[in-house]
C-alpha positions in Angstrom: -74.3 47.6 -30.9 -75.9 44.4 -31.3 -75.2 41.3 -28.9 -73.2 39.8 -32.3 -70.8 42.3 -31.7 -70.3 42.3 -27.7 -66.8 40.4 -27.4 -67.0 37.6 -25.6 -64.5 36.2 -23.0 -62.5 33.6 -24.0 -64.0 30.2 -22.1 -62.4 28.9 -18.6 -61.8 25.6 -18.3 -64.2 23.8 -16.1 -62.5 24.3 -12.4 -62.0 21.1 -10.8 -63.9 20.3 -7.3 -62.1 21.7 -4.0 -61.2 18.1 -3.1 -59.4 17.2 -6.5 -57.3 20.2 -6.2 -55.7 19.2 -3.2 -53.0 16.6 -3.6 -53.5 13.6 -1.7 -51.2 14.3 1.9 -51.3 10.5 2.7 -49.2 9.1 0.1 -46.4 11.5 -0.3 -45.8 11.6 3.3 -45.8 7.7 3.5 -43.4 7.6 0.3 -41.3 10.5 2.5 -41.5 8.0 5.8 -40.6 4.6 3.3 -37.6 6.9 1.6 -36.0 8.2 5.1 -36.4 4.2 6.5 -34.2 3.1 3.4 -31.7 6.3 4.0 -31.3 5.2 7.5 -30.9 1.5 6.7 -28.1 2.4 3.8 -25.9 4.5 6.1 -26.8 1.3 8.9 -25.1 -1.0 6.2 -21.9 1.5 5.1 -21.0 2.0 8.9 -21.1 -2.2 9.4 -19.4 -2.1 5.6 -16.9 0.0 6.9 -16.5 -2.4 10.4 -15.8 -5.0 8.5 -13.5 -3.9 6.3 -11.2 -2.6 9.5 -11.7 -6.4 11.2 -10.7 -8.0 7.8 -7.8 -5.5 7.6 -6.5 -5.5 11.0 -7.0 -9.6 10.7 -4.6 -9.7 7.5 -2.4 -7.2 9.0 -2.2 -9.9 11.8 -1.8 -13.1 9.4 1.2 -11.9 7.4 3.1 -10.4 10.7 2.9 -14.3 11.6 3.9 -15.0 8.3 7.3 -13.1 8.1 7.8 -14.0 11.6 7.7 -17.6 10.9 9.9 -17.1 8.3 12.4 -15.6 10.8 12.3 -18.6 12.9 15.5 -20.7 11.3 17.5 -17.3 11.9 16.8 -17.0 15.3 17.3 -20.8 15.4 20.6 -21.7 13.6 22.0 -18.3 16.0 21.2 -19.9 19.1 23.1 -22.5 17.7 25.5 -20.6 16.7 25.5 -19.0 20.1 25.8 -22.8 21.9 28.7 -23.6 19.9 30.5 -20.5 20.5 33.1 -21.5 23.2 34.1 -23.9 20.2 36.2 -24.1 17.4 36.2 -20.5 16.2 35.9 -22.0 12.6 33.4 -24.0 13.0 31.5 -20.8 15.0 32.3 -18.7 12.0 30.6 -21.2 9.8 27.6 -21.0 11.5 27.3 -17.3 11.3 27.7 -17.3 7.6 25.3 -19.6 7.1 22.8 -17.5 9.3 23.6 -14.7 7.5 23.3 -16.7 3.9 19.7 -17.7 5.5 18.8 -14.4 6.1 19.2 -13.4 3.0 17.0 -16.1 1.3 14.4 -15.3 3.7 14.5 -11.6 2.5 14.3 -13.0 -0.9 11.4 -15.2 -0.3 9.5 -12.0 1.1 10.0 -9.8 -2.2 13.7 -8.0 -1.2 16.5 -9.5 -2.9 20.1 -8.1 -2.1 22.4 -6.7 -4.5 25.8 -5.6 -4.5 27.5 -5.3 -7.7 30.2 -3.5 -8.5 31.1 -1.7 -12.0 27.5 -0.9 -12.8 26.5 2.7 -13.4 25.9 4.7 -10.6 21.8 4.7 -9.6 20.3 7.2 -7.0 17.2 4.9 -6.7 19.5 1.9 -5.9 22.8 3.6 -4.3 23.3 5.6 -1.8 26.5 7.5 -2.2 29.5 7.1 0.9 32.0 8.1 -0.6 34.3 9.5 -3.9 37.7 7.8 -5.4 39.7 8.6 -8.4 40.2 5.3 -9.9 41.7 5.6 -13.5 40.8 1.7 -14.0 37.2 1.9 -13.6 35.2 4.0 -15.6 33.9 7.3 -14.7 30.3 7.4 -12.3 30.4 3.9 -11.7 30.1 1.7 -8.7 33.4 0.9 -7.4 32.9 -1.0 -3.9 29.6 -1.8 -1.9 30.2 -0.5 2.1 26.8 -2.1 2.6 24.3 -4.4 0.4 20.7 -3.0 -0.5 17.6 -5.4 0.0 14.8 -4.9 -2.9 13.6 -4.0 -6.1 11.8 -0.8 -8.0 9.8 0.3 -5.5 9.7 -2.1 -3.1 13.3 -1.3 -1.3 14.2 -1.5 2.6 17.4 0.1 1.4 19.1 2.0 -1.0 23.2 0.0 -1.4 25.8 2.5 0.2 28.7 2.4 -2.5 31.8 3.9 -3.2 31.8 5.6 -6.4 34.8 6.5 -9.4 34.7 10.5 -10.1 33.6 11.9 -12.8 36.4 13.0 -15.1 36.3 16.3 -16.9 
């Protein structure tokens, strides 16, 4: 054999010094240290987030219980009045308590819950609430035939269904 035909090993690549080889400890560690500072100041401003949301919360939950309470005010007045005036003419006292009650309506209506109580419209489980059954050959069949008591609201937003009276179905 002659040294032409010895194989020869493929070449290495130049190996790099001892000290390049190693990564440099220093920085990672301080990017590690910078990364857990900003971790711990992030969940710092979620819990103080989440503080202040509960204050501003608990402060509007405040502010609109004044609110409708205000508007309650002229009920509570115009029945102390009512109240004063009682030993009265009984007219004059019944007068009063309409208009208390006609008060108390409007307020309800200023705060979103109108009252309804018609008669002759279809029967509505979101809107009535069923008290009782006639057999009323006038009206027609699974309608509304007389309100027991009013229901305050619309859609979704209702205090209460209308208790009604409704005509049978005929079959």
């Amino acid at each position: 054999m002659t040294t032409d035909d010895v194989p020869v090993p493929p070449e290495e690549p130049p190996r790099a010094p001892a000290a390049e080889a190693q990564p440099d400890i220093g920085e990672p560690a301080e990017e590690l240290d910078e990364i857990r500072d900003r971790w711990r100041r992030s969940l710092a401003d979620l819990d103080n987030l989440r503080k202040r949301h509960a204050r501003e919360l608990q402060r509007e939950r405040s502010d609109e219980r004044a609110r409708t309470s205000a508007a309650w005010l002229p009920v509570v007045d115009n029945l102390e009045l009512a109240l004063q005036h009682a030993g009265s003419d009984p007219s004059a006292v019944l007068e009063g308590v309409e208009a208390v009650r006609d008060l108390a309506v409007d307020v309800l209506r200023g705060l979103g819950y109108p009252r309804y109580e018609e008669t002759g419209v279809p029967f509505d489980p979101a809107r009535h609430e069923v008290v009782g059954l006639v057999d009323d050959p006038e009206a027609a069949p699974n309608t509304v035939v007389r309100v027991q008591r009013p229901g305050y609201g619309e859609g979704d937003r209702q205090l209460r269904p209308a208790s009604v009276v409704v005509n049978k179905r005929r079959e």
